[in-house]
C-alpha positions in Angstrom: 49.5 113.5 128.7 46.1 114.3 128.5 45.1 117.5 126.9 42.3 119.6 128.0 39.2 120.4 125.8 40.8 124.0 125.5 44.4 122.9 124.6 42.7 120.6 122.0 41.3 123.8 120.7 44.4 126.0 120.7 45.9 123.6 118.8 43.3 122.9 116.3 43.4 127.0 116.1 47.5 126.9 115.5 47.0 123.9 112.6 45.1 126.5 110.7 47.3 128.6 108.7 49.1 124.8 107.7 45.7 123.4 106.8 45.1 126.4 104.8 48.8 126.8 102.8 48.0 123.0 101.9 44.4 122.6 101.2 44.0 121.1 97.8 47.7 121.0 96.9 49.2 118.0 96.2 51.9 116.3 98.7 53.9 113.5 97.5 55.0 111.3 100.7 58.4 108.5 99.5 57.3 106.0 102.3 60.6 103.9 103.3 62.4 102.7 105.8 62.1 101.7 109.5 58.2 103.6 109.3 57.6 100.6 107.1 58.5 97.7 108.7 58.1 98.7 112.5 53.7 98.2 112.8 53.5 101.2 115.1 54.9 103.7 113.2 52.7 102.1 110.3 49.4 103.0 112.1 50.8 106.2 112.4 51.8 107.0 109.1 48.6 105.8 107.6 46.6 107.6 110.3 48.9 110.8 109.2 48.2 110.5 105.2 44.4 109.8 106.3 44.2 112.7 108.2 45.9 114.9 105.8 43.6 113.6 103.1 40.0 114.7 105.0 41.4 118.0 105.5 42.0 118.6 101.8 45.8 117.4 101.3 46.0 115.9 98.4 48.4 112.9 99.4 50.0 110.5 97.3 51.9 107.5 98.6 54.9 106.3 96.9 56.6 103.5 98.7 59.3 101.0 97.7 60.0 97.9 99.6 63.6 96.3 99.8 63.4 94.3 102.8 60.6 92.1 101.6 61.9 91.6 98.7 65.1 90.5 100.4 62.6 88.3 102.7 60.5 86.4 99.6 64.5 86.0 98.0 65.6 84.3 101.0 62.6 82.2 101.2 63.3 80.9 97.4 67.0 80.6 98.2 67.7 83.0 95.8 70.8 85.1 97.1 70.5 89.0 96.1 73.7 89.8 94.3 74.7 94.2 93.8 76.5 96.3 91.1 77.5 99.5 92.6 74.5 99.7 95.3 71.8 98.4 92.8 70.3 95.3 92.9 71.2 92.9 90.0 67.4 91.9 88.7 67.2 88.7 86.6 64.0 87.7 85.2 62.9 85.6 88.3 64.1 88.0 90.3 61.8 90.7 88.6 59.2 88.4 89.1 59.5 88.1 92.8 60.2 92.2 92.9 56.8 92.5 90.8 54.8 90.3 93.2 56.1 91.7 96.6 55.8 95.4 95.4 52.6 95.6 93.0 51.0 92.6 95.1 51.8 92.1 98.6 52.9 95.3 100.5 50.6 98.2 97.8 47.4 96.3 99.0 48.4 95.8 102.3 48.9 99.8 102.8 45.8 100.3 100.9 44.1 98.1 102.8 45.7 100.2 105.8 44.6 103.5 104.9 40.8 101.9 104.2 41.0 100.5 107.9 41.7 104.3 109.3 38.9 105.8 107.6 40.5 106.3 104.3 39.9 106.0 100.8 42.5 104.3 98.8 43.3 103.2 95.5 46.7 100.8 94.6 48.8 101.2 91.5 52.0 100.5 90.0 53.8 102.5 87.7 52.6 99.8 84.9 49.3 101.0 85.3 48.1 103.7 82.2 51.7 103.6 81.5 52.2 105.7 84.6 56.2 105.1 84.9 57.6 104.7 81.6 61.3 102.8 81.9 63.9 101.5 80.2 67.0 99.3 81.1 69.6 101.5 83.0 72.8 99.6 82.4 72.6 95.5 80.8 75.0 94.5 83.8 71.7 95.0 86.5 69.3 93.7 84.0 65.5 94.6 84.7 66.7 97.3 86.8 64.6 100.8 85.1 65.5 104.2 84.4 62.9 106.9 83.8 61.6 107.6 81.0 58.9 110.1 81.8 56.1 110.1 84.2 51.8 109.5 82.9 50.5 111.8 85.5 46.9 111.4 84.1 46.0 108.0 86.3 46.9 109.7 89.4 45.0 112.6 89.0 42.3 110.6 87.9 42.3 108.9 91.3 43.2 112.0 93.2 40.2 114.2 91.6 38.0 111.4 92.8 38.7 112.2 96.4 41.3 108.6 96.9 44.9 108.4 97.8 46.9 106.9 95.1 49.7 104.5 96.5 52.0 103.6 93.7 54.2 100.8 94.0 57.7 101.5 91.5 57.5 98.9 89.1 57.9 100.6 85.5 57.5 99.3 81.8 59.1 100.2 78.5 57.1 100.5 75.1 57.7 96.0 74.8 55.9 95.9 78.2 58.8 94.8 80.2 58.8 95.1 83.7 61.9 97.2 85.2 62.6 98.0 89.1 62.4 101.5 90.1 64.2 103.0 93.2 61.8 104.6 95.0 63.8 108.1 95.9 64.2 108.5 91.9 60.0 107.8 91.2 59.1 109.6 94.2 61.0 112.5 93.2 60.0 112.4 89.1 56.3 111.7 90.4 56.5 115.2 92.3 57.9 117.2 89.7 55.4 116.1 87.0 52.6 116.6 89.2 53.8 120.3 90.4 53.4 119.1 94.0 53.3 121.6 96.8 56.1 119.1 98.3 57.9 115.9 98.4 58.2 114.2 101.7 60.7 111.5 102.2 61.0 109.3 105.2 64.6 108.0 106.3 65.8 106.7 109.1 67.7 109.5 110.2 66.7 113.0 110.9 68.2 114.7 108.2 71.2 116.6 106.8 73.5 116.9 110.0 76.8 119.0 110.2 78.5 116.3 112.3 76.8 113.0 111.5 77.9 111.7 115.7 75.4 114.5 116.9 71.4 114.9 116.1 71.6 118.2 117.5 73.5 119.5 114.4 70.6 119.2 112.3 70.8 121.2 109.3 67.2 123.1 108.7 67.4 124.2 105.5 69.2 123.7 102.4 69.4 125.7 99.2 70.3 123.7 96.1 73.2 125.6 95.2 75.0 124.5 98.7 74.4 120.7 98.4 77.6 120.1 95.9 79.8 121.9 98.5 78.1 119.6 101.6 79.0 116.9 99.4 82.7 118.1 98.8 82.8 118.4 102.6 81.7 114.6 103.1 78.7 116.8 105.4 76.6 114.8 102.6 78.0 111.0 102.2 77.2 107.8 101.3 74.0 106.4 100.6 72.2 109.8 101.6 74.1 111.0 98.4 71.5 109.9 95.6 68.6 110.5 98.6 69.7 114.1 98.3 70.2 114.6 94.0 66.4 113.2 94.2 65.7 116.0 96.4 67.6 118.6 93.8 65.6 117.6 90.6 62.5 117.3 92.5 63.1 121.0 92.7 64.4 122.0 89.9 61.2 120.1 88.2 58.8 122.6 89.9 58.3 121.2 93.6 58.2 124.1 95.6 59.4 122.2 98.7 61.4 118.6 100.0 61.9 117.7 103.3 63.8 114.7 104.4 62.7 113.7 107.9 62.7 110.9 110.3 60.1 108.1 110.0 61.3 106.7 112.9 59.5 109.4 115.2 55.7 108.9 114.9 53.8 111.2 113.4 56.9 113.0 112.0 54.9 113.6 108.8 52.3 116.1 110.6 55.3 117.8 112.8 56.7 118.6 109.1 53.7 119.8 107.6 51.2 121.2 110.0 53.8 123.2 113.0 56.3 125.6 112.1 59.2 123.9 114.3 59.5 121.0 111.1 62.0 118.3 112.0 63.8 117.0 108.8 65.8 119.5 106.4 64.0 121.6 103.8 65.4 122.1 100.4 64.8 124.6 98.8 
């Protein structure tokens, strides 16, 4: 549909009071999912963050990356083996985890972000010591917990005018490498950093009532009601851990976290810049 030169303005005019309530506040965005692998929705995530970034948002990328890692796996013949949901990380395995995260896919959405006008900066939570880890349990081996979050190199990079895009490989004190998930960095990241909000993209739309029907979307959720959605089996499976990253992002200080579908392109302006939204809040 092809908007007229009014229309364009109108809704330049209604993007105002959004533009505003987010000018030089910091946005963390957990980019995951079907947004990552399908190159459409790519272009249009990238062209989202970019945008968001020349209008003052101060954007940082945090993005994880499990079905490459599964790829470079297969390709070795190595077979991915799990302990309750996490993925069991040897030392070759690390290896390949550290290449395909740090390496492959944070310069390739760096190199994304450059290509729509962006200015973009890679790192990896090894970097200044930026995610501090140590082992989580000896059955998963090089598998991280957090131990606290260096905010300093991302500021660094932000108060430069770039977008920092963090890949979630940590290190302890011995300079080991440890695998992050992404939902628990993302959300640590946001609460260190004071963020405005934390954005993560799923591949679903959110918190519904029944989970057979999108239009039972659940809007908005206060913290206090999630343990009771859980009891309910409302909140299930693996959006469980999802949603207790979304709770201590706000309990850490985030004033807001949305969960919202990356499968619907350029769900991260809907979210942020209209007053409709699309994902849940919490808040």
């Amino acid at each position: 549909m092809e908007l007229s030169n009014a229309q364009r303005a109108e809704v330049l005019v209604h993007a105002l009071p959004y533009i505003q309530k987010y000018y030089n506040k910091i946005i963390v965005v957990k980019y995951g999912g079907n947004a990552m692998i399908n190159e459409e929705l790519k272009e249009a995530v990238m062209g989202d963050i970019v945008l968001l970034s020349l209008i003052g948002v101060k954007v940082v990328l945090v993005h994880g990356g499990g079905p490459e890692i599964n790829e470079m796996l297969n390709k070795i013949g190595k077979e991915s083996k799990f302990v309750d949901g996490l993925r069991v990380t040897d030392e070759e395995t690390m290896d390949i985890v550290q290449m395909v995260l740090a390496g492959k896919i944070n310069k390739n959405l760096v190199s994304l972000l450059q290509n729509k006008g962006g200015k973009s900066i890679g790192l990896c939570g090894m970097d200044g010591r930026l995610i501090q880890a140590k082992q989580l349990d000896k059955r998963l081996g090089y598998v991280g917990e957090i131990v606290d979050i260096n905010e300093d190199p991302i500021l660094d990079v932000l108060e430069k005018g770039y977008i920092p895009v963090i890949s979630t490989v940590g290190c302890d004190e011995q300079g080991n490498a440890y695998n992050i998930n992404a939902d628990t960095a993302a959300s640590r990241i946001a609460g260190k950093l004071k963020a405005e909000s934390l954005i993560s993209m799923t591949d679903i739309s959110g918190i519904l009532m029944d989970k057979d029907d999108p239009k039972s979307l659940i809007s908005e959720v206060n913290v206090s009601e999630a343990p009771q959605l859980v009891q309910d089996g409302i909140i299930s499976g693996g959006m469980i851990p999802k949603v207790e990253c979304c709770i201590d992002a706000i309990r850490r200080g985030v004033h807001r976290v949305f969960i919202i579908d990356g499968r619907i392109p350029h769900s991260i302006l809907i979210e942020t810049m209209t007053d409709e939204g699309i994902g849940t809040m919490f808040v």
